[in-house]
TORKOL-680597 format. One record per residue (C-alpha): z, x, y; residue in one letter. Coordinates in steps of 0.02 Angstrom, whole numbers, padded with zeros to 5 digits, always signed. Layout:
REM TORKOL-680597
ZXYa
...
//
This chain:
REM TORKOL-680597
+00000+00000+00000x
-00074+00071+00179x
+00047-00043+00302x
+00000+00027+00499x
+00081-00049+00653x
-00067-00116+00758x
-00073-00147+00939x
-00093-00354+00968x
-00257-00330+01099x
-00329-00176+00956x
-00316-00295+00807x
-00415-00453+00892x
-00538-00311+00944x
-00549-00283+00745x
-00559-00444+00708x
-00718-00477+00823x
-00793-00331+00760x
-00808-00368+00569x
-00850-00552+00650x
-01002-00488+00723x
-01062-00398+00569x
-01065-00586+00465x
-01192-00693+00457x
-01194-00863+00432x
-01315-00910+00301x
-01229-00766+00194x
-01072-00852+00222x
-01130-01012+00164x
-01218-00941+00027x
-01076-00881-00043x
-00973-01008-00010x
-01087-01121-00107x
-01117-01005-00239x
-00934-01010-00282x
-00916-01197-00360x
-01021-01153-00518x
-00980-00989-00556x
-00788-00999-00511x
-00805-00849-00409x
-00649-00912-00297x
-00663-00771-00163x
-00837-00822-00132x
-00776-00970-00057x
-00643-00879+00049x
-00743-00820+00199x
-00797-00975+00278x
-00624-01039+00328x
-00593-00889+00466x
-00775-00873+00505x
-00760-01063+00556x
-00607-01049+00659x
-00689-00877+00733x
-00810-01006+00814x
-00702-01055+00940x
-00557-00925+00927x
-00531-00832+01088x
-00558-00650+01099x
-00394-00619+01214x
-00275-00500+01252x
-00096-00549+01241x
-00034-00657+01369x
+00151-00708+01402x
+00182-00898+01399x
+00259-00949+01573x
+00479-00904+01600x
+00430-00763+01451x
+00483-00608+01431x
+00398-00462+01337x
+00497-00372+01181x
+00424-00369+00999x
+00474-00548+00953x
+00376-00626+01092x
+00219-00721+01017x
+00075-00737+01124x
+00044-00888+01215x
-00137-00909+01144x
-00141-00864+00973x
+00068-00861+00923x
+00059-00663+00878x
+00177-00543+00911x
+00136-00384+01032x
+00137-00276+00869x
+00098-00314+00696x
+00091-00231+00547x
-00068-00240+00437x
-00116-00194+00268x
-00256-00085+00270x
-00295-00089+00094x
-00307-00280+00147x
-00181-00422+00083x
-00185-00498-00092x
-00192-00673-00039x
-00386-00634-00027x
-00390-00599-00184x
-00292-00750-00245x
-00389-00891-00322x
-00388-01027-00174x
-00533-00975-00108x
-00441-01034+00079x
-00328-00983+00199x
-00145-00936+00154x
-00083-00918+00344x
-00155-00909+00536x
-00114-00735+00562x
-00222-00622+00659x
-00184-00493+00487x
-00233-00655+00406x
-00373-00663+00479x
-00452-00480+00484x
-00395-00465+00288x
-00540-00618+00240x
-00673-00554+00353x
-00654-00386+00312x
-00657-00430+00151x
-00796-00548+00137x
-00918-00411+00226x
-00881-00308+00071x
-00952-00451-00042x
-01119-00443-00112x
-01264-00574-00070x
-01264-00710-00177x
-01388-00836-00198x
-01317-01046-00240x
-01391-01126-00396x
-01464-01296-00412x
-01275-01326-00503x
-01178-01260-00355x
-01289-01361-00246x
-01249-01519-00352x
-01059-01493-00378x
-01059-01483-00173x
-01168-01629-00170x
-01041-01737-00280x
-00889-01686-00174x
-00950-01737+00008x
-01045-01902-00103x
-00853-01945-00138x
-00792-01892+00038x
-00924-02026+00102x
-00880-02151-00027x
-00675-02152+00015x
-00577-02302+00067x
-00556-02330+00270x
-00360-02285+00230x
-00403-02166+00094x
-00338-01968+00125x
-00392-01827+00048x
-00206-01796-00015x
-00232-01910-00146x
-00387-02011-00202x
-00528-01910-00151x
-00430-01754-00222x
-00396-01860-00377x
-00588-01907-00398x
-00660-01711-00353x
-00540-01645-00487x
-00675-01751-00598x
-00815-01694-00573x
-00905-01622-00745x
-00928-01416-00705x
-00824-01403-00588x
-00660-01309-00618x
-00518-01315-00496x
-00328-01361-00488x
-00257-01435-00351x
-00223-01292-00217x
-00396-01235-00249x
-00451-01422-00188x
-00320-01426-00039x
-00395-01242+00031x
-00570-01327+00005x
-00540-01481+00092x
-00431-01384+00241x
-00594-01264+00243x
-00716-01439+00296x
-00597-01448+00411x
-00584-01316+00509x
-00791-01332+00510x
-00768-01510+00584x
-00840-01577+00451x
-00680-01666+00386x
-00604-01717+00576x
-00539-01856+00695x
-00598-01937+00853x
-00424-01868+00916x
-00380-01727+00790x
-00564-01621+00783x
-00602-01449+00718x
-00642-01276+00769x
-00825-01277+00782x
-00817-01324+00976x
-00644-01327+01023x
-00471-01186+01001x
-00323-01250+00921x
-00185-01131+00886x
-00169-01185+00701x
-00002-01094+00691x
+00056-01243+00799x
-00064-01378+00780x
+00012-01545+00744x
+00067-01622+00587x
+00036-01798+00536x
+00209-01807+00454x
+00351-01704+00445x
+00330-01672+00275x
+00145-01620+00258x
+00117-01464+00180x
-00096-01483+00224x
-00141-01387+00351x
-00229-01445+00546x
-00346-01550+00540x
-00380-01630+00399x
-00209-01674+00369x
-00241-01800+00488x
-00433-01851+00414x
-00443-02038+00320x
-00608-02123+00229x
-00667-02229+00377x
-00678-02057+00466x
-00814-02001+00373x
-00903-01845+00383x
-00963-01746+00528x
-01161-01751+00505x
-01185-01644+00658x
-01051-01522+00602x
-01120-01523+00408x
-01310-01484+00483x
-01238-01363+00577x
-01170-01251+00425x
-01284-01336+00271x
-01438-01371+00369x
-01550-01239+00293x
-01527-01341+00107x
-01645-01468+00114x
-01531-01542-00051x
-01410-01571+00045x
-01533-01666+00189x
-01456-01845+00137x
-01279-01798+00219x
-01346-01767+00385x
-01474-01907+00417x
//
């Protein structure tokens, strides 16, 4: 284990740079390359290079009646001044969510550096189809239906597709954060910053993370948002039209 101390300001700087070397239809190729072949850390890129579309690149700034010592979280982003990273990255990557395990910038810098070590991958007509029949039961949920329960219950079904139920959470939190799976009033990153360290909860209780916590069947799906990352699959044409 390689732990440094890094500067707040020099670790966003690191996180926009590995930012800038992904691209977006490798992303999603990987992402839906990952639902056939159970390659779980395929899938783990997209989440932070969706909230990377509207994340700040900031240096730290004190929240008003502040003052600065090492416990002192920024006012944008909830980091401390110093933090101390992993350089031979975390092993939540390499856990089999395939999602997010925390809103940290260390968090975040561990997936993307990560997932611009992965190969190129290419979907298959069976990734493609497994994707197809999870946003087909998204679309066909109850107005008061959440993903917490029956359109979790009804993915878990689906024949070739192998996944327990954190694995489905971290998906489902990853449409999310793209905006596909939003609110009128709780939305996702692909437009708008929320600090998801302190984003709301719908309950007390909730253990699903911003926004989709808050996401129910009559909401429906995002078309512009799902064009926006899955418009280059013409298979996938039906969900945006």
């Amino acid at each position: 284990m390689e732990e440094e101390t890094i500067e707040h300001n020099e670790l966003v700087k690191m996180i926009f740079k590995e930012y800038s070397s992904l691209v977006k239809s490798k992303i999603i190729a990987q992402f839906l390359s990952s639902f056939n072949s159970q390659k779980i850390k395929f899938r783990s890129g997209l989440p932070v290079f969706a909230i990377l579309q509207s994340f700040p690149k900031h240096e730290f700034i004190l929240r008003d009646g502040q003052e600065m010592d090492d416990t002192t979280p920024c006012a944008i982003c909830s980091n401390y001044p110093k933090i101390d990273v992993d350089l031979e990255l975390a092993e939540e990557f390499y856990q089999d969510l395939g999602g997010l395990v925390g809103f940290q910038l260390e968090d975040f810098w561990y997936y993307l550096s990560a997932t611009n070590k992965l190969e190129e991958v290419n979907p298959t007509k069976t990734d493609i189809s497994i994707f197809s029949e999870i946003i087909f039961i998204i679309n066909s949920a109850n107005d008061e239906d959440t993903v917490k329960k029956n359109v979790q219950k009804q993915i878990s079904k689906i024949k070739g597709f192998k996944s327990d139920a954190e694995q489905r959470k971290s998906l489902l939190e990853t449409l999310g954060y793209c905006s596909i799976l939003e609110t009128s009033e709780h939305q996702g990153l692909l437009k708008k910053y929320i600090n998801l360290a302190v984003a709301p909860s719908k309950t007390h209780s909730s253990d699903w993370y911003y926004p989709v916590d808050w996401w129910l069947g009559k909401d429906g799906i995002n078309k512009d948002a799902f064009k926006f990352w899955f418009g280059n699959y013409s298979e996938l044409e039906k969900f945006w039209k």
